[in-house]
C-alpha positions in Angstrom: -119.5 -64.4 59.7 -121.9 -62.5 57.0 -122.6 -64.1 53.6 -121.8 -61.7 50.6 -122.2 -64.6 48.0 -125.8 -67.0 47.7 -128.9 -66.5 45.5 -131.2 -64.9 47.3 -133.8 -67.8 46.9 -136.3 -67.9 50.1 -135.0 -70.6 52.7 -137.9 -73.0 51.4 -136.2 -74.1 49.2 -134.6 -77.7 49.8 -130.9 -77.7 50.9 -127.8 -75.4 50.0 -125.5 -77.5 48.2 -121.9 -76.4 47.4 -119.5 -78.4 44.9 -116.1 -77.3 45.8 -114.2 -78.2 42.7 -115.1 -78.5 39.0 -113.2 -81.5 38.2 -115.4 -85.0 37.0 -116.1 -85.8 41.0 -117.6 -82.2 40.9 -119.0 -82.3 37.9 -120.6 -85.6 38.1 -121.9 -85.5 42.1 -123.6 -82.1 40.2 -124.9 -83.5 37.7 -126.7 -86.3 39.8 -127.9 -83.8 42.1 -129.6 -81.2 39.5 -131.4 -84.4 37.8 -133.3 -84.4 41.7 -136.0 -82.5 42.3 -134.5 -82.1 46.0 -131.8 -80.3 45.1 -133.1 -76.7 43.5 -130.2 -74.5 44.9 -126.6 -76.2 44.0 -123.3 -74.4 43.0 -120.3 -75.3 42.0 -117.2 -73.3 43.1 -114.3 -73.9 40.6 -110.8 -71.9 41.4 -109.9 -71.4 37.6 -111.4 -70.2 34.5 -111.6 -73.8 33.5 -113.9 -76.9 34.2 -112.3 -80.6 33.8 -109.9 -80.9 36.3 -107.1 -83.0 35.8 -108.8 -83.8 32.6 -107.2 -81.0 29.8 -107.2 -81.0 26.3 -105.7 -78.0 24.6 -105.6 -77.1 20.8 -102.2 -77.7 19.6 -100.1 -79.2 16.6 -103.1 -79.0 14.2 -105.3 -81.0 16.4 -105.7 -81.6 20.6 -103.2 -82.8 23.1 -104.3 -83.9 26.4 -101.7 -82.5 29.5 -103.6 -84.5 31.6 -105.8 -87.5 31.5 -104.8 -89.7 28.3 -106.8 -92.6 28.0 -110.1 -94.4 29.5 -108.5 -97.5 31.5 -110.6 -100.5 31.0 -112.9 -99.5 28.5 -115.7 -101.8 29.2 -119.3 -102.0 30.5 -118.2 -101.4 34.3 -116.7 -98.3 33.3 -119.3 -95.6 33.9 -116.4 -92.9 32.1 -116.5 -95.1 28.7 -120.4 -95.8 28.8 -120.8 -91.8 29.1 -118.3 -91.6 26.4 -120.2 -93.7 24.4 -123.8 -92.1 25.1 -122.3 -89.0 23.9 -120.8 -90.6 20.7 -116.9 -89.5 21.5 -115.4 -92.7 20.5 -114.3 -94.4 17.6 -115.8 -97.5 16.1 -113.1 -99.8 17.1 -113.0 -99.1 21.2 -116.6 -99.1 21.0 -116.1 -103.5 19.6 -117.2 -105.7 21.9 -113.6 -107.7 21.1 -112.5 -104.3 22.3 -114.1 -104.3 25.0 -113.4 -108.3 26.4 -109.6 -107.3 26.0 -107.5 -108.1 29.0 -104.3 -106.7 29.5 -103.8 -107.0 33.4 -103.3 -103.0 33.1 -100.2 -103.4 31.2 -98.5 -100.8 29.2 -98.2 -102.3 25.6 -94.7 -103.4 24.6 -92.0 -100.7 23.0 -92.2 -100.7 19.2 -88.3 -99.9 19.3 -85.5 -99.5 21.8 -83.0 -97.4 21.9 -79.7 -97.3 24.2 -78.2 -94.6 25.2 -74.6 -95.8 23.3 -77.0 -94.8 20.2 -77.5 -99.0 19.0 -80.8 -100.5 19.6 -81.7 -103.0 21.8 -82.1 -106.2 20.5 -86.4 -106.6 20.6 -85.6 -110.5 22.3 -84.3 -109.0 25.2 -86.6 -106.7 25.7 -89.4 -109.0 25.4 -88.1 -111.3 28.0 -87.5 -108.5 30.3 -90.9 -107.2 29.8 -92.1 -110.7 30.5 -89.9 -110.5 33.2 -91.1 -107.1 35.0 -94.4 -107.9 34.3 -94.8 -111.0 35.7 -93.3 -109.9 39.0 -95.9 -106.8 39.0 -98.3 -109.3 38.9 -96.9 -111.6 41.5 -96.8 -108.4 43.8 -101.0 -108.1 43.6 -101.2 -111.9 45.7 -99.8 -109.8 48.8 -103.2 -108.5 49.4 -104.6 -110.6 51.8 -101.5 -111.8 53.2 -100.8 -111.3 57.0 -97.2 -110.8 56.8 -95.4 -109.0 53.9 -91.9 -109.7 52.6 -90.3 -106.0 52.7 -92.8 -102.8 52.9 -92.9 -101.9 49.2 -93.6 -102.9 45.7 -90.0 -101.5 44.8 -88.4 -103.5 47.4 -89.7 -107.0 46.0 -89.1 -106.2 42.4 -85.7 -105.5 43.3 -85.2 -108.4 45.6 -86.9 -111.1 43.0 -84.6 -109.1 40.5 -81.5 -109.8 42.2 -82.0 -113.3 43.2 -82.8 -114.2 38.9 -79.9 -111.7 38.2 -77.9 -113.8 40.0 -78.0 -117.0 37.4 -78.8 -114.9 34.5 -76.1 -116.6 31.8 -74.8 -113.7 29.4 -71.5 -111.8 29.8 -71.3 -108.9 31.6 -72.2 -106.8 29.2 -75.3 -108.3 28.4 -76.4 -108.5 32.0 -75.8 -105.0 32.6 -77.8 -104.1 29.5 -80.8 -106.6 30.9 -80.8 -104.7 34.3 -81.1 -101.1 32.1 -84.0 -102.2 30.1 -85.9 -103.4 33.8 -84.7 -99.7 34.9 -86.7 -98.4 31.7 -90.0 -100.6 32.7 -89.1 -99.2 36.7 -89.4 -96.1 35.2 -92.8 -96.7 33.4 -94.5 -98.0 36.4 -93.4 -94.7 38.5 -95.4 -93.3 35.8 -98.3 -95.7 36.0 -98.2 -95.2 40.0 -98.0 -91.3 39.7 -94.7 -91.6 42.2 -91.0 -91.0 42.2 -89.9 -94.3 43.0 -91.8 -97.6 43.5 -90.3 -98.0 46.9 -92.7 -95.5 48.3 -95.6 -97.7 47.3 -97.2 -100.2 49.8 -96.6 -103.8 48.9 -99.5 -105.2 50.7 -102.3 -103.2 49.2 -101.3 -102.9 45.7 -103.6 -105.3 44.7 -106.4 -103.4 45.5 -107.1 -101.3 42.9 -108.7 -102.9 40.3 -108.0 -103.5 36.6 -111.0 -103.3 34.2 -111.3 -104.8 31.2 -111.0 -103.5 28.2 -107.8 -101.6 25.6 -107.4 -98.4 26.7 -108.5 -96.1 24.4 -108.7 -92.0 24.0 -110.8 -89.6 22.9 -110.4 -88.7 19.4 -111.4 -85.2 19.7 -110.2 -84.6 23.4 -110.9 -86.3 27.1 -112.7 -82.9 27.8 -115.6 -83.2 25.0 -117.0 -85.7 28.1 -116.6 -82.9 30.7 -118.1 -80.6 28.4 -120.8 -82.5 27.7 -121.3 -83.3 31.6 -121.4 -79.1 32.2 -123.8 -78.5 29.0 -126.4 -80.9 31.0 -126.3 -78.6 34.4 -128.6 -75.2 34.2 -127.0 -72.1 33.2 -125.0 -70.4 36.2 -124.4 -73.3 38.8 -120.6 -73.2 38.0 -118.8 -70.3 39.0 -115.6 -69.8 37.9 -112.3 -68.2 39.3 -113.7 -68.6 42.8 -111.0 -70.5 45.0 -112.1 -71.4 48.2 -110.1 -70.8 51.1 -111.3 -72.6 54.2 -114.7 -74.3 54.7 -116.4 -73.6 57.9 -118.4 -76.3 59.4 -120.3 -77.5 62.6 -121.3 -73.9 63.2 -124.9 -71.9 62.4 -124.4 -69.5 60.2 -127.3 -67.0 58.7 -127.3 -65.2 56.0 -129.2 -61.3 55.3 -131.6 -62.5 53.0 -132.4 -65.9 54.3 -135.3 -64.5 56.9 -133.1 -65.6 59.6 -132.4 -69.4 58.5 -128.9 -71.0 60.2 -126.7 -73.1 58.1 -124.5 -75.3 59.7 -121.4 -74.7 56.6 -120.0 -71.6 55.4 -117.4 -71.6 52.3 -115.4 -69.0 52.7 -113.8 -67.9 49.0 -110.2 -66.3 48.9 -112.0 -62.9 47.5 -113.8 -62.2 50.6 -117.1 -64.1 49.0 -118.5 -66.2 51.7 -121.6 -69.0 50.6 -123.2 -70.5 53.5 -124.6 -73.9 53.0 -126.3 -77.4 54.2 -124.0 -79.8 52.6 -120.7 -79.0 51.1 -118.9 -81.6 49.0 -115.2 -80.9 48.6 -113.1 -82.6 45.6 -110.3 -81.0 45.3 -107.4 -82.8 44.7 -105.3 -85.0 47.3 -102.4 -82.7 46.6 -104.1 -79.6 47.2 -105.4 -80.9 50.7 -102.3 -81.7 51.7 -100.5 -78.4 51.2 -103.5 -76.5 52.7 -104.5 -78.9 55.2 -103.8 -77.0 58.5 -106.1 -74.2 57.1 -108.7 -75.4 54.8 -111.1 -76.5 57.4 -112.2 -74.8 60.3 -112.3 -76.4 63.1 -109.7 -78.9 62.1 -110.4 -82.4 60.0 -110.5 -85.0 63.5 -107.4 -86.4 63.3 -107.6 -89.8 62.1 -108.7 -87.9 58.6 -105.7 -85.7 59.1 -103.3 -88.9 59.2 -104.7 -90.7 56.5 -104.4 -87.2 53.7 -101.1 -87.3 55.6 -99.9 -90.4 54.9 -101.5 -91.0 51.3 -98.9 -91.2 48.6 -99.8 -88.5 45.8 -97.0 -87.7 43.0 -96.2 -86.0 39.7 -96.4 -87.6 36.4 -95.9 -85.0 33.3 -95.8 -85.3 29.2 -93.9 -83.4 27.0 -95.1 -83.3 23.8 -92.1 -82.5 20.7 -93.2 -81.7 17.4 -91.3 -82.8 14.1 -91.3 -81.2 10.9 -90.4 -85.0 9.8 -90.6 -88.3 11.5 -87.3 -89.8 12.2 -89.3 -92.7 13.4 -90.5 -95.8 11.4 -94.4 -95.1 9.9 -96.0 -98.1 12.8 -93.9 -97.1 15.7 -96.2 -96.5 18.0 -93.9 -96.1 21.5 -89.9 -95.5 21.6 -88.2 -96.5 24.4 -85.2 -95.1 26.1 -82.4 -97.1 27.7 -80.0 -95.7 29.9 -77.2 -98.3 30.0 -75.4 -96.9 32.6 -78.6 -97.5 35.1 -80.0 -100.6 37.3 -82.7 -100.4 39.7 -80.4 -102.0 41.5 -78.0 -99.2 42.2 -78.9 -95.9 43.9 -78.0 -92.6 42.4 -77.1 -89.7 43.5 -76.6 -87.1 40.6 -78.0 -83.2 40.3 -81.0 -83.1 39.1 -80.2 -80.8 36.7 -77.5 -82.9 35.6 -80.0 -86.8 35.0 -83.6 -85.4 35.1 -84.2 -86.6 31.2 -83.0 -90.0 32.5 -86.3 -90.5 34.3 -88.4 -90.2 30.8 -89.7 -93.5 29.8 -89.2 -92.7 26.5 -92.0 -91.4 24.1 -95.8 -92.3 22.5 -96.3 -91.3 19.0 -99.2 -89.8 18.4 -101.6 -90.6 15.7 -101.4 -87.7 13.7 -103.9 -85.6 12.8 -102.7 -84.8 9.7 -100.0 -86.5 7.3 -98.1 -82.9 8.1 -98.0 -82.9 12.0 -95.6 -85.3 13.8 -95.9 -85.4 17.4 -94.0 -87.4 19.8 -95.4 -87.4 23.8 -93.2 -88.4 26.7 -93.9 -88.8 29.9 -91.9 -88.5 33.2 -92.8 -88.7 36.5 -91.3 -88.4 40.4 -88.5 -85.8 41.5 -87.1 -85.4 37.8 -90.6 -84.4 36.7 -91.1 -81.7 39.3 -87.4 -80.5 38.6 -88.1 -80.3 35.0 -91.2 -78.2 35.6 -88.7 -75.7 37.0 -86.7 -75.0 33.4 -87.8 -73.2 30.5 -89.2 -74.3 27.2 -85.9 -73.9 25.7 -83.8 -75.9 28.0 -86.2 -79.1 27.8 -86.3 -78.7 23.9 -82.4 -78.6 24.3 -82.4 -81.4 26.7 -84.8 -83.7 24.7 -82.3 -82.9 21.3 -79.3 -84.2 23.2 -81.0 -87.1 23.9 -83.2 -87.9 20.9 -79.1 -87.5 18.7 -78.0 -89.5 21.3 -80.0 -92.3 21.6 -80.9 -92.8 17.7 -76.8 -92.2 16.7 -77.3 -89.1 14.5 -76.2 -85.9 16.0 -77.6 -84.4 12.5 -81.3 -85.2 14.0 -82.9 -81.8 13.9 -84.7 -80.4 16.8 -88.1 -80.2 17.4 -89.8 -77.1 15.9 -92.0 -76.7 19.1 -92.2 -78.1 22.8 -95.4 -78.1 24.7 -95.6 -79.7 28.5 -98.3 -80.4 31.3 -97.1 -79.2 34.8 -99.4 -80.4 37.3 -96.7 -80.1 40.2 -96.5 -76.4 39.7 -100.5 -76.1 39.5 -101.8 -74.1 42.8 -105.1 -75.9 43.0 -103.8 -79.5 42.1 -99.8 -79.4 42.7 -99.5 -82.8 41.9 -100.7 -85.9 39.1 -102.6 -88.5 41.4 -102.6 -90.3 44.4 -101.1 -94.2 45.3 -101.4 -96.1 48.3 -97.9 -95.0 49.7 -95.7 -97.2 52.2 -97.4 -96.5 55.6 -101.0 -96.5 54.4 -103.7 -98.9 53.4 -106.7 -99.0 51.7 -108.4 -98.0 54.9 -107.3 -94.7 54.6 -108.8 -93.9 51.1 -111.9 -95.1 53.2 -111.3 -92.5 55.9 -110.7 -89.6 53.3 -114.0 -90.6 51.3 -115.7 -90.5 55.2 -118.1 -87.4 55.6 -118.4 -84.8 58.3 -119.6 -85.2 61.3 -118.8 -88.6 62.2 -121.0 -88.5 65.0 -125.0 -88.1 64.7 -125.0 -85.3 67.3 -124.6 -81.9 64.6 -126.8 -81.7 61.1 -126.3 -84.4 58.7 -123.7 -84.5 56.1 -122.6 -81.5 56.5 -118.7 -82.2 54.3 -118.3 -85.0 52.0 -115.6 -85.9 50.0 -115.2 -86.8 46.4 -112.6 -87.2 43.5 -110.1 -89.8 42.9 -108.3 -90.1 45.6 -111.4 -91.1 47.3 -111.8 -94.4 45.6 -110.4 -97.5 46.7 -110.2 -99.6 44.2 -110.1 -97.2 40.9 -108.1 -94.2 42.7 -105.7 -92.4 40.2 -108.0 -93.0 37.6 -111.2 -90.7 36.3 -113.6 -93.1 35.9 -112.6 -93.5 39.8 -113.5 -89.9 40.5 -116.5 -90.0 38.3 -117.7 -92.7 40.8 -116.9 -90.8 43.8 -119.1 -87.6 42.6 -121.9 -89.9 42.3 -121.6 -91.7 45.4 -121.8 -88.5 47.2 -124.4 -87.1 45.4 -126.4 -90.7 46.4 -125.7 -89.8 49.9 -126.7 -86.7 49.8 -130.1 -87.8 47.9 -130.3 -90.6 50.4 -130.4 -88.6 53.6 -133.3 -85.7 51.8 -135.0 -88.4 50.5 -134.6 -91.6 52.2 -137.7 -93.1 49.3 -135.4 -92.0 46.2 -134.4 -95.3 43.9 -130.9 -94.9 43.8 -128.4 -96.4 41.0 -125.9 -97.4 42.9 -124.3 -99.1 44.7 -120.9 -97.1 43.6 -118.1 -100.0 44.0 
């Protein structure tokens, strides 16, 4: 195959580089290479007009939403995401305290500030409280599995449910009361599906939950969007390296490809774009998202991933977690509520369901963040949903979710006067060709081992060239997957490889836990 694409540097050059993917991984494993003299000819190849990723911050309601990454988890001083966040000054005062920064919250979402049941009375804040304590305490209890030979039932679901039962069982109250206890643990269910990025918490693995690793720190955002860091990542690399709208569709490899104006040079990699463009290189580092591999996996590499990496992308748990963002004209909500919760009463994570989609969906939301408001005049409420219910609401139109959300918002808070939102506004990363999906979990099936085997470059062997595909981004990372300061790491662990192997005297940060 023929090259259209490349500069048309001479071949003296040091290696050919290609960054498939302009998400942090790519954008960070650039960054590291362009700051080494080794590394004169890189590019990165990003399918949309966009760098960032997952990471999205769009103008809206008088300020900037994020539809997808929210906060920095852990913000403390083994968090390479907030130190850069810091070195570029895009943090407030406050998350940049060292009381801040010693915070431990065990990874916890913070408590409701209100709960309301679906009959449209509150829930009483006592019970809440000791079924958060509750919920939380078994989520904790299911983190001591990890170096246990023999598990209890395959997933973190399952024991919830089982260690639910068995204190259901002498729980004291009337019916009523008991019934209302199991909706509120439904509600927290529901959060962590959202926490996980998975439809239900019996898809993830029991045994290796433990594994990924809580940093200190209170989460904290970015008051003038996640994707000033990203921006500011991109306005370090020279002018040109990223080319935009340049999807890649299969990545040759182990072969020896030349190229017309490369004086007869063979490169073992050739990146084939879906506009015909081909880019043959030395090392290729591919970060596209878990959920994009899997959909294109029996065509994106040629020859074949061996198998063993085949299984474990296979068997890797990736879901959907979406926000909706509603704007108010007026709040309807007290001035320091900072997170409503929803309570279905009818619902148990006890009991299966089996209702149209179309029918439940909003029953999935965990409720909704209030966001601090950029003005006194913008109110903004942000809910997020995840699983099955998040994909299907993806499917409907502005105008039915906005219609949806009113039923439930009149419902829930007793006044069917409430008026509606004047605008809606929604992330849908299932829909999204290149990322058709949130983030990835350690599903029922897998291990920790297999993130290993994903992050695992190509070829295995030392027969063929050197390092010829790596792999980067979040799902990559054992211990911080799902998370960006997770695929941060990952970019520049593959860019220390990389600097490693062409120049094996180079003092390298690392290591990249």
């Amino acid at each position: 195959m023929e090259s259209s694409g490349g500069r048309a540097e001479g071949s003296g050059r040091g290696p050919r580089v290609l960054v498939v993917g302009g998400g942090i991984a790519g954008l960070g494993a650039a960054q590291r290479l362009c700051r080494h003299p080794a590394f004169p000819q890189l590019r990165v190849l990003e399918a949309t007009a966009r760098a960032g990723g997952r990471i999205r911050s769009e103008r809206g309601f008088g300020g900037v939403v994020e539809l997808g990454a929210h906060w920095i988890h852990g913000p403390s001083q083994g968090n390479p995401v907030f130190q850069l966040a810091a070195k570029y000054q895009l943090l407030r005062e406050k998350d940049l305290s060292e009381e801040n920064q010693l915070t431990e919250t065990g990874g916890h979402v913070g408590l409701p500030s209100v709960s309301y049941g679906s009959s449209g009375v509150s829930v009483s804040r006592e019970l809440v409280v000791e079924m958060a304590s509750l919920f939380y305490g078994l989520i904790d209890q299911t983190r001591e599995f990890l170096h246990s030979a023999d598990a209890p039932v395959p997933s973190v679901g399952e024991y919830l449910k089982k260690e639910i039962r068995q204190r259901a069982a002498s729980w004291p109250e009337d019916e009523e009361t008991r019934k209302l206890k199991l909706a509120v643990l439904n509600s927290f269910f529901n959060v962590e599906c959202c926490v996980s990025g998975t439809h239900s918490m019996d898809l993830v693995a029991l045994v290796p939950f433990g594994e990924y690793t809580v940093l200190p720190g209170l989460d904290c955002t970015f008051p003038g969007g996640y994707q000033g860091l990203t921006n500011h990542i991109m306005a370090s690399l020279p002018e040109d390296v990223i080319v935009f709208n340049k999807p890649v569709k299969t990545v040759h490899w182990n072969g020896s490809f030349k190229e017309a104006s490369s004086l007869g040079e063979t490169f073992p990699v050739l990146v084939e774009c879906e506009d015909g463009a081909c880019f043959p290189a030395h090392h290729v580092i591919v970060t596209v998202p878990l959920g994009f591999l899997k959909e294109h996996l029996d065509t994106f590499f040629e020859p074949p991933l061996p198998t063993e990496k085949a299984e474990a992308i296979r068997k890797m748990g990736f879901g959907t977690n979406n926000k909706i963002f509603l704007e108010f004209e007026e709040p309807f909500w007290e001035p320091d509520c900072q997170y409503i919760q929803v309570v279905w009463e009818d619902t148990s994570p006890l009991e299966d369901v089996t209702s149209e989609l179309r029918h439940v969906w909003f029953k999935k939301l965990i409720g909704f963040l209030v966001l601090p408001s950029f003005d006194r005049s913008v109110h903004v409420l942000c809910g997020f949903i995840a699983g099955l219910e998040s994909e299907f609401m993806e499917s409907l139109s502005d105008e039915d979710v906005l219609l949806s959300l009113t039923q439930v918002l009149r419902r829930v808070t007793g006044n069917a006067q409430l008026p509606a939102p004047r605008s809606v506004l929604r992330s849908r990363w299932h829909s999204a060709p290149y990322t058709r999906g949130s983030y990835s979990y350690v599903a029922v099936g897998s291990t920790g081992d297999d993130i290993d085997q994903l992050a695992q470059p190509l070829p295995t062997d030392g027969a063929e060239a050197q390092l010829q595909i790596l792999f980067a981004g979040e799902a990559t990372h054992r211990t911080f997957y799902s998370t960006t300061h997770g695929a941060l790491l990952s970019g520049w662990r593959e860019a220390d490889r990389l600097i490693a192997l062409r120049d094996p005297q180079a003092q390298l940060p690392g290591p990249w836990l």
